[in-house]
PyMOL commands that place a pseudoatom at each C-alpha (Angstrom):
pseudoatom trace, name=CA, resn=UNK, resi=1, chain=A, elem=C, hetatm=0, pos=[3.705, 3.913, 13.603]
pseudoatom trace, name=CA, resn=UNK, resi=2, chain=A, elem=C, hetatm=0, pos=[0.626, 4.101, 15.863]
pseudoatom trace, name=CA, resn=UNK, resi=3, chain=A, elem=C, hetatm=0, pos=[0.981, 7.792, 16.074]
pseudoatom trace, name=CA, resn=UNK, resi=4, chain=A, elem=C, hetatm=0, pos=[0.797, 7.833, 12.078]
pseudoatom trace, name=CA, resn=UNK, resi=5, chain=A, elem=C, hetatm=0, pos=[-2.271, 5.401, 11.555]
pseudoatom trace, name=CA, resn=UNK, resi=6, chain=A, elem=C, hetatm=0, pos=[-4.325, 8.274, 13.838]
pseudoatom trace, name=CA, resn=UNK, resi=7, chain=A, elem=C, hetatm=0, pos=[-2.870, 10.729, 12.265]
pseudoatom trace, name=CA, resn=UNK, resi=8, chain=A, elem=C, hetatm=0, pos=[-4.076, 9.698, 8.736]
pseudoatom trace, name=CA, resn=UNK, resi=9, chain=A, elem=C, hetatm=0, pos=[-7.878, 8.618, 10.605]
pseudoatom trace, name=CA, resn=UNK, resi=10, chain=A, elem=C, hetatm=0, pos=[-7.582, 12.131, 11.500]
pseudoatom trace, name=CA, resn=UNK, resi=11, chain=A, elem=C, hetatm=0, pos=[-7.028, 13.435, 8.227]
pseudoatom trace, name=CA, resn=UNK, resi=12, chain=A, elem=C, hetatm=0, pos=[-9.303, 11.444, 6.340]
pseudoatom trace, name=CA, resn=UNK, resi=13, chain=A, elem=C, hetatm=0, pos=[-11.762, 12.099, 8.801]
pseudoatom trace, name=CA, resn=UNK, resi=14, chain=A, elem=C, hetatm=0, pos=[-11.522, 15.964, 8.480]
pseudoatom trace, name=CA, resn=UNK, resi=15, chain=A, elem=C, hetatm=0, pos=[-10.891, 16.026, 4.712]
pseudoatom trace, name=CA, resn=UNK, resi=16, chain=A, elem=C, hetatm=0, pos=[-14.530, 14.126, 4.197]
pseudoatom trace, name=CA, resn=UNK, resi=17, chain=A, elem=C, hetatm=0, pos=[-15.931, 17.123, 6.329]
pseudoatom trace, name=CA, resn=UNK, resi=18, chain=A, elem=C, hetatm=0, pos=[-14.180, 19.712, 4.449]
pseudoatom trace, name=CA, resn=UNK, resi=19, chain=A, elem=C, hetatm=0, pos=[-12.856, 18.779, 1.667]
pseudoatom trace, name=CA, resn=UNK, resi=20, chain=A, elem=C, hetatm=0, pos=[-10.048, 21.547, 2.437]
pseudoatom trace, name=CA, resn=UNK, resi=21, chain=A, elem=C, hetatm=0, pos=[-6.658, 20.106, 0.374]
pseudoatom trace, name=CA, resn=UNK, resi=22, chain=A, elem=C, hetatm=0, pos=[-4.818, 22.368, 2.617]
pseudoatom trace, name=CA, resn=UNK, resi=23, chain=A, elem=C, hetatm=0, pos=[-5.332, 19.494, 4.611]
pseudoatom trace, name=CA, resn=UNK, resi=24, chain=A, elem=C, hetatm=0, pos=[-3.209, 17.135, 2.096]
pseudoatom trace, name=CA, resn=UNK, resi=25, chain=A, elem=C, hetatm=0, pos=[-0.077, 19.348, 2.091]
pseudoatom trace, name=CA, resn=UNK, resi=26, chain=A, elem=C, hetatm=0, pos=[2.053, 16.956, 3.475]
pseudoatom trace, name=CA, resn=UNK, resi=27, chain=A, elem=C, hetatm=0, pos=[1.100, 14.012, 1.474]
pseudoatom trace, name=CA, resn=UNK, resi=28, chain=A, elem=C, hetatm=0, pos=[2.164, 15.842, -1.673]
pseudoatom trace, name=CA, resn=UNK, resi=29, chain=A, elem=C, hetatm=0, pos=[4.368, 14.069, -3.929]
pseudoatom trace, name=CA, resn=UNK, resi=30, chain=A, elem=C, hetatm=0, pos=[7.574, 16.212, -3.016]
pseudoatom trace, name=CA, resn=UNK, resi=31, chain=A, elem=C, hetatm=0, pos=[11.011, 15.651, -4.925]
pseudoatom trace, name=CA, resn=UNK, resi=32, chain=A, elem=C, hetatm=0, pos=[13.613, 15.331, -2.782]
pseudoatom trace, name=CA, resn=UNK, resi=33, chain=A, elem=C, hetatm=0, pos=[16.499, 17.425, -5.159]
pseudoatom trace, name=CA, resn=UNK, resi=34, chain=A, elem=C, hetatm=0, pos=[18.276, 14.663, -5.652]
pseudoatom trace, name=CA, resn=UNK, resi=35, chain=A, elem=C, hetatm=0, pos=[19.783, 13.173, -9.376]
pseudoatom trace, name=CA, resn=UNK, resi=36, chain=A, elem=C, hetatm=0, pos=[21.673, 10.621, -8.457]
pseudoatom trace, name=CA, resn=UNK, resi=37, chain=A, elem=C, hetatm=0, pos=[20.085, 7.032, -9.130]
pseudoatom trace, name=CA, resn=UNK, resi=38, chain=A, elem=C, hetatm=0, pos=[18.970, 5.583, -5.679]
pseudoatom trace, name=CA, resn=UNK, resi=39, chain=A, elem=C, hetatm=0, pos=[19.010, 9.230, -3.895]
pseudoatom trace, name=CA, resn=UNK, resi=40, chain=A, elem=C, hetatm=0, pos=[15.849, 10.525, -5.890]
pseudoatom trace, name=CA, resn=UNK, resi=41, chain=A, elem=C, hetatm=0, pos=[13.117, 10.198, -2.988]
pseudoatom trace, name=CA, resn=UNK, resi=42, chain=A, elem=C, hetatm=0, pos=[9.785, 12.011, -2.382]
pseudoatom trace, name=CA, resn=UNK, resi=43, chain=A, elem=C, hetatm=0, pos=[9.442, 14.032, 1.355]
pseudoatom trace, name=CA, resn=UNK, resi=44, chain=A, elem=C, hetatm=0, pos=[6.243, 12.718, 1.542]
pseudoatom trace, name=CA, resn=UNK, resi=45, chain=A, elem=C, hetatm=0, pos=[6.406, 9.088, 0.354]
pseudoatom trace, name=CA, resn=UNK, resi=46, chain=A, elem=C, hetatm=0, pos=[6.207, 7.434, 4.142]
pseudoatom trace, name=CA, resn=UNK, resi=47, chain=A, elem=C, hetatm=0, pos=[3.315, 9.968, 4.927]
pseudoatom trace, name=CA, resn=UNK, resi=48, chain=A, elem=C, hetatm=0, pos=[1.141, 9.287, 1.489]
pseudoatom trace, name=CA, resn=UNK, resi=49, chain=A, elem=C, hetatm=0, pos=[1.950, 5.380, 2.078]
pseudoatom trace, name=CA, resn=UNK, resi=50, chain=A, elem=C, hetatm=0, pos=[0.169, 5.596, 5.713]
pseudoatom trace, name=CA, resn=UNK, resi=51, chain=A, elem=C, hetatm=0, pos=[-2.720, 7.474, 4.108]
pseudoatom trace, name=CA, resn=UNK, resi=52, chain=A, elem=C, hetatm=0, pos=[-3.893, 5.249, 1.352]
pseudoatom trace, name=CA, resn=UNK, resi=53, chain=A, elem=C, hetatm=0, pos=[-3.078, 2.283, 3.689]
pseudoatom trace, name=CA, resn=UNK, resi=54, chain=A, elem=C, hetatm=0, pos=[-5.818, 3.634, 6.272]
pseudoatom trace, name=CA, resn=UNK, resi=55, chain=A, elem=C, hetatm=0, pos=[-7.892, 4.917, 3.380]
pseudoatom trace, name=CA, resn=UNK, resi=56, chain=A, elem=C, hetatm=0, pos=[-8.124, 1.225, 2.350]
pseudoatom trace, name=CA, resn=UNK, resi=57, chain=A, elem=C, hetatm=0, pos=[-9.298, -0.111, 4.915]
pseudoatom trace, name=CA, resn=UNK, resi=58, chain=A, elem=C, hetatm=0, pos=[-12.121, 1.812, 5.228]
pseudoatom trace, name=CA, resn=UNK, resi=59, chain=A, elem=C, hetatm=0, pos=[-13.548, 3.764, 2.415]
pseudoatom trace, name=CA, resn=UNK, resi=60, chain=A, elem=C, hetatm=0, pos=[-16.630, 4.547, 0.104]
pseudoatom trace, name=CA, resn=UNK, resi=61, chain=A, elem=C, hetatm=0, pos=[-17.787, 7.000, -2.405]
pseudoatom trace, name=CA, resn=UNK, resi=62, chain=A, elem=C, hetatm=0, pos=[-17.615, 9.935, -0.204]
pseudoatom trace, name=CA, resn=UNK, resi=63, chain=A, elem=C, hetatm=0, pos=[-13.977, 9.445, -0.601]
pseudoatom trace, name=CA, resn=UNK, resi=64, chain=A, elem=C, hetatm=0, pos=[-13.793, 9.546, -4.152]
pseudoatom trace, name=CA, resn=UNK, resi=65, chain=A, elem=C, hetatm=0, pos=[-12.031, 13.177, -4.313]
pseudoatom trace, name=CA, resn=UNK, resi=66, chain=A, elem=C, hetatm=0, pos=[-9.491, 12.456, -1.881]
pseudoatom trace, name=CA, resn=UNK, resi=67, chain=A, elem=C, hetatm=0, pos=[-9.005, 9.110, -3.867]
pseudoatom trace, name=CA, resn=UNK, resi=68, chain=A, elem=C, hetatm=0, pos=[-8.295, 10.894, -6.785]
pseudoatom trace, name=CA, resn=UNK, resi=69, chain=A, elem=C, hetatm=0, pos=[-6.724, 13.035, -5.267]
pseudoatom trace, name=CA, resn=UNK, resi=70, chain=A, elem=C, hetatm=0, pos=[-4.174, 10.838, -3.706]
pseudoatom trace, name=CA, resn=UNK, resi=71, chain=A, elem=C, hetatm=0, pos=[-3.650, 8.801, -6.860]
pseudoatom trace, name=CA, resn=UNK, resi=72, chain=A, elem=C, hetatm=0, pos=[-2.597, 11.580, -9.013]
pseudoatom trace, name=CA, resn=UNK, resi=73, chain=A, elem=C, hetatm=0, pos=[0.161, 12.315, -6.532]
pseudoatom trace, name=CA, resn=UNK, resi=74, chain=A, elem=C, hetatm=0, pos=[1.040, 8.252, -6.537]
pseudoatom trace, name=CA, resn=UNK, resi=75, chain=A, elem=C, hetatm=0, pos=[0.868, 8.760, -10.736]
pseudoatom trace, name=CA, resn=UNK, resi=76, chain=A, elem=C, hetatm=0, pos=[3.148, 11.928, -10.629]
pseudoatom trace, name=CA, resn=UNK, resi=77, chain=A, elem=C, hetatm=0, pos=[5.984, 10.259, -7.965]
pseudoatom trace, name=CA, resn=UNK, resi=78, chain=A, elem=C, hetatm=0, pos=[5.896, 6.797, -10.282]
pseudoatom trace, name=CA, resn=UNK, resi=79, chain=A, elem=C, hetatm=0, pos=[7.125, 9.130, -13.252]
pseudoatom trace, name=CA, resn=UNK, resi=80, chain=A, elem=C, hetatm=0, pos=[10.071, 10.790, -11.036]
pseudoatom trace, name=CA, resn=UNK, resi=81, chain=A, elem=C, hetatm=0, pos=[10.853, 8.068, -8.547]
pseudoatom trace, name=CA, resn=UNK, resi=82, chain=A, elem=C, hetatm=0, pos=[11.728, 4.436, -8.809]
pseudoatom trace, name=CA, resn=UNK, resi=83, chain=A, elem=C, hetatm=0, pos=[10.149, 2.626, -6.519]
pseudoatom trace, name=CA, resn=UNK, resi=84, chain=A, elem=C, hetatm=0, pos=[7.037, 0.242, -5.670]
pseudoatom trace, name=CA, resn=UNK, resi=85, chain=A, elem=C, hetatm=0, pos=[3.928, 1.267, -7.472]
pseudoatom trace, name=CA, resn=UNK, resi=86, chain=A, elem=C, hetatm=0, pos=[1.810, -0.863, -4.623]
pseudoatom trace, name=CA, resn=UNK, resi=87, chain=A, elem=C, hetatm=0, pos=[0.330, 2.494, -3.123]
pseudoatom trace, name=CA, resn=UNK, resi=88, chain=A, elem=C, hetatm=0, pos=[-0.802, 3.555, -6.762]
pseudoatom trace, name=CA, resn=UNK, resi=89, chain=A, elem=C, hetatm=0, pos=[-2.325, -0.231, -7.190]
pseudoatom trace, name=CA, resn=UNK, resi=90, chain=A, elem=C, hetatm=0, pos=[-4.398, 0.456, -3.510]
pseudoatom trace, name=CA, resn=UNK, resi=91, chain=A, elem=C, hetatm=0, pos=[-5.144, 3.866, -5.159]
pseudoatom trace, name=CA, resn=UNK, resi=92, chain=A, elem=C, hetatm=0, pos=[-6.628, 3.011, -8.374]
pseudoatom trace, name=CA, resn=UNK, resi=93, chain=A, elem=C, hetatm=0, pos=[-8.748, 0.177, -7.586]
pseudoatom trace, name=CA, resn=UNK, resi=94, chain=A, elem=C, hetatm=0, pos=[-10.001, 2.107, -4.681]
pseudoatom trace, name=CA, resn=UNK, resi=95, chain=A, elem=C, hetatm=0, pos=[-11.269, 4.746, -7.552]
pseudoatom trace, name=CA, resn=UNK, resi=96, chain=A, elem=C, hetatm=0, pos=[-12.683, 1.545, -9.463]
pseudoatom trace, name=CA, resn=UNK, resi=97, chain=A, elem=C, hetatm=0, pos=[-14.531, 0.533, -6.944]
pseudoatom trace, name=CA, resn=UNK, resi=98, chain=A, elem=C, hetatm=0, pos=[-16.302, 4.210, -6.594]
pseudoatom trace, name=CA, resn=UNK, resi=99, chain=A, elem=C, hetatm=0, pos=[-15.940, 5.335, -10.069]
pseudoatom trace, name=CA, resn=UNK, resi=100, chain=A, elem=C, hetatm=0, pos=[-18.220, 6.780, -12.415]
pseudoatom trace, name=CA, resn=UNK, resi=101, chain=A, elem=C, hetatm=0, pos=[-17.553, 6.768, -16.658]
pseudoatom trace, name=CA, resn=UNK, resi=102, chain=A, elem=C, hetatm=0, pos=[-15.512, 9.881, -16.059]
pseudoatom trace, name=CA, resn=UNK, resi=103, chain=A, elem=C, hetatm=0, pos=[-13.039, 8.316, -14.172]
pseudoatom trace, name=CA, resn=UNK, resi=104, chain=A, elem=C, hetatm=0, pos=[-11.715, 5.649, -17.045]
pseudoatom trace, name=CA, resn=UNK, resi=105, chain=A, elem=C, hetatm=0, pos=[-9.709, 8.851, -18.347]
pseudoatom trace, name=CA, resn=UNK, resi=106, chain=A, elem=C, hetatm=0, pos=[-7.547, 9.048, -14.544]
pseudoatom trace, name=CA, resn=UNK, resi=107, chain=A, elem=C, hetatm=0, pos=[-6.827, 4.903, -14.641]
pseudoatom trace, name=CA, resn=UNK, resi=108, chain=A, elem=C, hetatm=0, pos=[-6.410, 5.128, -18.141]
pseudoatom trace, name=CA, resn=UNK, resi=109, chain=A, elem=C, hetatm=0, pos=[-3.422, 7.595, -17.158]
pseudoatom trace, name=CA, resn=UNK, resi=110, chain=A, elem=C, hetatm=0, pos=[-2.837, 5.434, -13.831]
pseudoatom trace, name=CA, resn=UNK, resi=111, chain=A, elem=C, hetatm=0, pos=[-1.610, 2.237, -16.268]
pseudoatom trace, name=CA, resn=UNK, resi=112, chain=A, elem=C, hetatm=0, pos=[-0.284, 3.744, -19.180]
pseudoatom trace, name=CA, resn=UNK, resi=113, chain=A, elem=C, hetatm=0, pos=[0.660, 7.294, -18.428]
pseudoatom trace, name=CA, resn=UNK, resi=114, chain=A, elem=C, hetatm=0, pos=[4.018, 6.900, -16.615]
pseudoatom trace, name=CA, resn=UNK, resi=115, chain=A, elem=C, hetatm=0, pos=[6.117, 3.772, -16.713]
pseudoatom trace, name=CA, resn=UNK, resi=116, chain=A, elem=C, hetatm=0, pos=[6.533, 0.070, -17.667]
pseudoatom trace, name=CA, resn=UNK, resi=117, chain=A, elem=C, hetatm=0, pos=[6.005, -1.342, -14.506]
pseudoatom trace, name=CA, resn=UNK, resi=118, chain=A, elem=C, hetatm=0, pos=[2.560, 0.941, -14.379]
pseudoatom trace, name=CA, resn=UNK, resi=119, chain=A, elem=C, hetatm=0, pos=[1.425, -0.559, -17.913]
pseudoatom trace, name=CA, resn=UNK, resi=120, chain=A, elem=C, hetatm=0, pos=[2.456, -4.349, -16.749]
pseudoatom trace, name=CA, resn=UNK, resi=121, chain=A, elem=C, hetatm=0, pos=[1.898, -3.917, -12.964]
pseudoatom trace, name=CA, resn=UNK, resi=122, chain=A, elem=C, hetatm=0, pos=[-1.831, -2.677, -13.225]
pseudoatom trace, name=CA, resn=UNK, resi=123, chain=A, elem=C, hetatm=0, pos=[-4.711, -4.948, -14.172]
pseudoatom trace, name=CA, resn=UNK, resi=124, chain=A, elem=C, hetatm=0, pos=[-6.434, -3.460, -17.411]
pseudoatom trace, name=CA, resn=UNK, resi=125, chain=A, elem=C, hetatm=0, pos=[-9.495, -4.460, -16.121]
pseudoatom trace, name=CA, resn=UNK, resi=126, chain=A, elem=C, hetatm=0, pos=[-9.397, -1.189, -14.184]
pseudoatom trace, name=CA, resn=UNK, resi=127, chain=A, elem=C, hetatm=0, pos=[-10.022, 0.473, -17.618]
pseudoatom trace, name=CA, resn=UNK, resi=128, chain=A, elem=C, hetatm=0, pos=[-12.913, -1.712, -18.410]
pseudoatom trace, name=CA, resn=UNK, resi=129, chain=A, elem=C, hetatm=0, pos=[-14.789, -0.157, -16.283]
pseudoatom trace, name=CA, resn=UNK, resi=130, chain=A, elem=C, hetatm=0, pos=[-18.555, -1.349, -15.137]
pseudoatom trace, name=CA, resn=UNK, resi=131, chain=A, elem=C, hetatm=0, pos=[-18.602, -3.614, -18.179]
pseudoatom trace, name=CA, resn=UNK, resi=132, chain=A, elem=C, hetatm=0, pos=[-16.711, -3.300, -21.461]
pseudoatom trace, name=CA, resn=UNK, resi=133, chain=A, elem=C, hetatm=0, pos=[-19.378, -3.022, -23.528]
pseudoatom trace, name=CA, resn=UNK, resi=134, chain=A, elem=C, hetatm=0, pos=[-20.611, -0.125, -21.519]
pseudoatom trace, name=CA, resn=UNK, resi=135, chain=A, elem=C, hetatm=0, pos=[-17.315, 1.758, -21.443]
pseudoatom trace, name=CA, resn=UNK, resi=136, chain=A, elem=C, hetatm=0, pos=[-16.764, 1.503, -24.702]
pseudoatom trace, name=CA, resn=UNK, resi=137, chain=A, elem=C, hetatm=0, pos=[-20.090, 2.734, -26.032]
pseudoatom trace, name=CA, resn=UNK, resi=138, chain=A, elem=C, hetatm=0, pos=[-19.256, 5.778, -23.579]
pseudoatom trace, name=CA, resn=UNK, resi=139, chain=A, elem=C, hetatm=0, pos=[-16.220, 6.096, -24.926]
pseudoatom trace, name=CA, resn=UNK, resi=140, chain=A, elem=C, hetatm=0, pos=[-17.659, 6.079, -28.265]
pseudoatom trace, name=CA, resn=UNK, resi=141, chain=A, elem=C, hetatm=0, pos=[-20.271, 8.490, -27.505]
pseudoatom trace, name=CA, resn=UNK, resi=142, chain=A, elem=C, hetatm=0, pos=[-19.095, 11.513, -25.162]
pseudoatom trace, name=CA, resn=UNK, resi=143, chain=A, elem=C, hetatm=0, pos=[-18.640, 15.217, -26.715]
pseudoatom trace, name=CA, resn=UNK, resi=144, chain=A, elem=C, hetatm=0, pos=[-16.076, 15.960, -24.334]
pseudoatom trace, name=CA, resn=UNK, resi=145, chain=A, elem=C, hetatm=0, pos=[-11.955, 14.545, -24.578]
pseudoatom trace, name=CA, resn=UNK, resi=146, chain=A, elem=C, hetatm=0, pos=[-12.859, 12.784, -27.821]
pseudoatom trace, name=CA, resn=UNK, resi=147, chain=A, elem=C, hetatm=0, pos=[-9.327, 12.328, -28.610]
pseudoatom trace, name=CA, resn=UNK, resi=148, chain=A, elem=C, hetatm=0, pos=[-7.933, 10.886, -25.379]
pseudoatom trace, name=CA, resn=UNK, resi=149, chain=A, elem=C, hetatm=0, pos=[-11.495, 8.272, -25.967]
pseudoatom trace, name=CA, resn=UNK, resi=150, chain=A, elem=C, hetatm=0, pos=[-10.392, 7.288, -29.370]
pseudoatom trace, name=CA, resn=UNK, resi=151, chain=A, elem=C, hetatm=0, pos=[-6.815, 6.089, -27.640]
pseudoatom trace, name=CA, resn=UNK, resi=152, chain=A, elem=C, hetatm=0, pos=[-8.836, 4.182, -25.078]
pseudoatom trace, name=CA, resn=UNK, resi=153, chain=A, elem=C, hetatm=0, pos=[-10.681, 3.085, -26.980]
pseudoatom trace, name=CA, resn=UNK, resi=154, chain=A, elem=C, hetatm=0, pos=[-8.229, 1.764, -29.680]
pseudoatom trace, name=CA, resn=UNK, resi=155, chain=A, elem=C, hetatm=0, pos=[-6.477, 0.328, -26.689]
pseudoatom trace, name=CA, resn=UNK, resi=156, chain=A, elem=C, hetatm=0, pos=[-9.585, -1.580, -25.186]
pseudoatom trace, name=CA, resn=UNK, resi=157, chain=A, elem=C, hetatm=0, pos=[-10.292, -3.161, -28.779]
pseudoatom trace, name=CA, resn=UNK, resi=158, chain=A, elem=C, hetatm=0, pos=[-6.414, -4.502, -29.196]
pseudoatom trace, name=CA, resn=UNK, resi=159, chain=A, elem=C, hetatm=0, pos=[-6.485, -5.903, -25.744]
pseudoatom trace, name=CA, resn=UNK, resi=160, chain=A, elem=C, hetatm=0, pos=[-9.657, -7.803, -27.042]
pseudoatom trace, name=CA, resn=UNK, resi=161, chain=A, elem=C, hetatm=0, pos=[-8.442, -8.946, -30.404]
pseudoatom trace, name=CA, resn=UNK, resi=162, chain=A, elem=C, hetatm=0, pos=[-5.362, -10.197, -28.891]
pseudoatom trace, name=CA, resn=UNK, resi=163, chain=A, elem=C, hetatm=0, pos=[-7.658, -12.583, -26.834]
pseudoatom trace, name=CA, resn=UNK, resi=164, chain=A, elem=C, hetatm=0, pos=[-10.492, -13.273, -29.092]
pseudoatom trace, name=CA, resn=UNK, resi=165, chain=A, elem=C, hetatm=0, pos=[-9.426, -17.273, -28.759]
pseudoatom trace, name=CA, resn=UNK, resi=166, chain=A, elem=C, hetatm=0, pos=[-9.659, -16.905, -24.959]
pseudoatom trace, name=CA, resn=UNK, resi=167, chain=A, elem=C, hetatm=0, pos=[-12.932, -15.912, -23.647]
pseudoatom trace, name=CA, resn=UNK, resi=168, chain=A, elem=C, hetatm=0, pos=[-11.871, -16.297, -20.248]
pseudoatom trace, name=CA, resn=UNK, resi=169, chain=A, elem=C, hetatm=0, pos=[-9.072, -13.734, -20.485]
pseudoatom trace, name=CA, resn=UNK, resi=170, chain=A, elem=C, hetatm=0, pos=[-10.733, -11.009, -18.741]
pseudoatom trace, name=CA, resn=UNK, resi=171, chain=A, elem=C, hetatm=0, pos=[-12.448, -11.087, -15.301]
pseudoatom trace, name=CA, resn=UNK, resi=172, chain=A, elem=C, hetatm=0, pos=[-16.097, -9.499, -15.043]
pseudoatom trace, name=CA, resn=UNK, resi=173, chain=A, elem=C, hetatm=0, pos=[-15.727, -6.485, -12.369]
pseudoatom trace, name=CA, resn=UNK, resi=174, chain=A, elem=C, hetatm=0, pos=[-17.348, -8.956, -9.551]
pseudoatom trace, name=CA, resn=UNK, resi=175, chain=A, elem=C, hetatm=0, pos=[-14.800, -11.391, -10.572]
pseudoatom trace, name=CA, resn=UNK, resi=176, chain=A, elem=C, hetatm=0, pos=[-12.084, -8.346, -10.402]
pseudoatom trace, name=CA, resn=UNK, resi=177, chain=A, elem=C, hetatm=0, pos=[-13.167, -7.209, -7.018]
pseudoatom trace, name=CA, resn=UNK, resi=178, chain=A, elem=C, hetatm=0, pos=[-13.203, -10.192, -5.361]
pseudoatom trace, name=CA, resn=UNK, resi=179, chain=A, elem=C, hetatm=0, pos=[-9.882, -11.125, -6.685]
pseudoatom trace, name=CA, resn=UNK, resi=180, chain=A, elem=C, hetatm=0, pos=[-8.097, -7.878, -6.132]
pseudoatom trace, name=CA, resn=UNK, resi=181, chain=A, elem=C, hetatm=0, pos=[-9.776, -7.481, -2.435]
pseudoatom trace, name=CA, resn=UNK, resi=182, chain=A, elem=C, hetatm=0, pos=[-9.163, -10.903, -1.262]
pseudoatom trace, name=CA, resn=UNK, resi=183, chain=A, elem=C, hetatm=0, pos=[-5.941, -11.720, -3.106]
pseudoatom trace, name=CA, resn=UNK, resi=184, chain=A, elem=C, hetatm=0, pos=[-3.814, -9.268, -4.744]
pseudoatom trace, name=CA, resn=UNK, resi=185, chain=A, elem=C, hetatm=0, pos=[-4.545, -6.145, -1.780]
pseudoatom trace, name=CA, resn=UNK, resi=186, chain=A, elem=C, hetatm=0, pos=[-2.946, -8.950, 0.637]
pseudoatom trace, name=CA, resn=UNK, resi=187, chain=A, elem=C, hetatm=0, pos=[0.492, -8.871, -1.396]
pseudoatom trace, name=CA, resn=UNK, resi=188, chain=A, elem=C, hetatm=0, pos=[0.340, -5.144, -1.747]
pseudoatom trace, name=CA, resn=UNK, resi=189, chain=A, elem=C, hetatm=0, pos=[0.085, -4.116, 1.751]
pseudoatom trace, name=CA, resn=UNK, resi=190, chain=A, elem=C, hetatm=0, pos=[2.374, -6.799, 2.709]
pseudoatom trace, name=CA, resn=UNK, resi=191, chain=A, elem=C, hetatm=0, pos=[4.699, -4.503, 0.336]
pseudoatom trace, name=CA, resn=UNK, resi=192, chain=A, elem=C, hetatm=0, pos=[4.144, -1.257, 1.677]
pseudoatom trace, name=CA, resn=UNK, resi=193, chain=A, elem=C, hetatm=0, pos=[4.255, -2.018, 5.227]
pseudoatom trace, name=CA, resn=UNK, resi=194, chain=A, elem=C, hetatm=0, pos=[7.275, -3.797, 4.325]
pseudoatom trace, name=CA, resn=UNK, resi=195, chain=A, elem=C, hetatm=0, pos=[8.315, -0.476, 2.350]
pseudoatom trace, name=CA, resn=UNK, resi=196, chain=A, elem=C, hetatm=0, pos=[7.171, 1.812, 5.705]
pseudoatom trace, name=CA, resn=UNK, resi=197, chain=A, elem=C, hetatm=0, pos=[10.168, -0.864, 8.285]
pseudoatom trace, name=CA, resn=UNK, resi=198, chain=A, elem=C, hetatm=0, pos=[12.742, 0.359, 5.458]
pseudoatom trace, name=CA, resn=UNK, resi=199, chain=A, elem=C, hetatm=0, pos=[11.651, 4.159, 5.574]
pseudoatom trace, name=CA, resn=UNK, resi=200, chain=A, elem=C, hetatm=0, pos=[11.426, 4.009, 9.383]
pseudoatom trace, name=CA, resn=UNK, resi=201, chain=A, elem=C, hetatm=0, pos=[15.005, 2.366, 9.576]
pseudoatom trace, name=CA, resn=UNK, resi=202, chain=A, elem=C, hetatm=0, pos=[16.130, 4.899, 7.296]
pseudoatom trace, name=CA, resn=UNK, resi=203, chain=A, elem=C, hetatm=0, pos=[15.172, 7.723, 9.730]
for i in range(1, 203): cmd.bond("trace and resi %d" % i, "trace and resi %d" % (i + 1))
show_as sticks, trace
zoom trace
């Protein structure tokens, strides 16, 4: 396990210098072959899992592409495999907390794009962005993936009509931070170490 964690320090370390994804082959989503319910498994899973766990504890905006990076492998294994989505949950706030407008499109995908337990797992605060008001006025606005905005979009303004009675509904991204970093991260980790003891005992 030790010999993993510096591994992945060593990775991150030398993707931030060179931003080489040659780097990132072996933390590929990677189908195993298998059909059969509770055979399907991704190669890679027990690698990615130490990545975005050392990621997480230490990361910034420098890190955005291997964030992104990282989280459309976690999107594209949570369509073929059925297991925890806690790595993807690490992954996408992680690009919240660093993210530009642009990147509303990727966690739009991230919660809705693949399966149930993505839509109900993942906080749609993630798609609010900065501030609602601002994302939607950006979604409103930009020349470029108009139709994949108006979807957001729609979706953003149902979320809000549904709670119209309930101000409080939503947390404010300050309020989502500090919930998600000193609450909800706890469980998740607590999950995918507990996921990394099963792999290890597997092998």
């Amino acid at each position: 396990m030790a010999h993993k964690k510096y591994q992945s320090m060593q990775i991150i370390e030398e993707f931030r210098r060179s931003g080489q994804k040659e780097l990132l082959d072996k933390y590929r989503f990677k189908h195993n072959g298998e059909t059969e319910y509770g055979k399907i498994n991704d190669f890679n899973l027990q690698n990615r899992i130490d990545l975005v766990l050392e990621l997480f504890r230490n990361y910034s905006i420098k890190d955005k592409p291997l964030i992104r990076w990282i989280l459309k492998q976690e999107i594209r294994c949570a369509n073929k495999i059925s297991i925890s989505i806690a790595s993807l949950e690490l992954c996408a706030f992680m690009l919240y907390k660093v993210m530009t407008l642009e990147d509303i499109y990727l966690l739009y995908k991230a919660k809705f794009g693949n399966t149930y337990d993505n839509s109900f797992e993942l906080d749609v605060e993630l798609i609010f962005g900065f501030d609602r008001e601002l994302t939607k006025q950006f979604l409103k606005n930009t020349e470029t993936k108009k139709k994949k905005s108006k979807v957001i979009l729609k979706m953003i303004k149902g979320y809000e009509k549904r709670c119209k009675d309930n101000p409080e509904a939503f947390k404010s991204r300050t309020e989502y931070i500090n919930y998600f970093e000193n609450r909800k991260s706890i469980n998740l980790i607590r999950e995918l170490r507990a996921c990394l003891e099963h792999l290890l005992n597997e092998n």
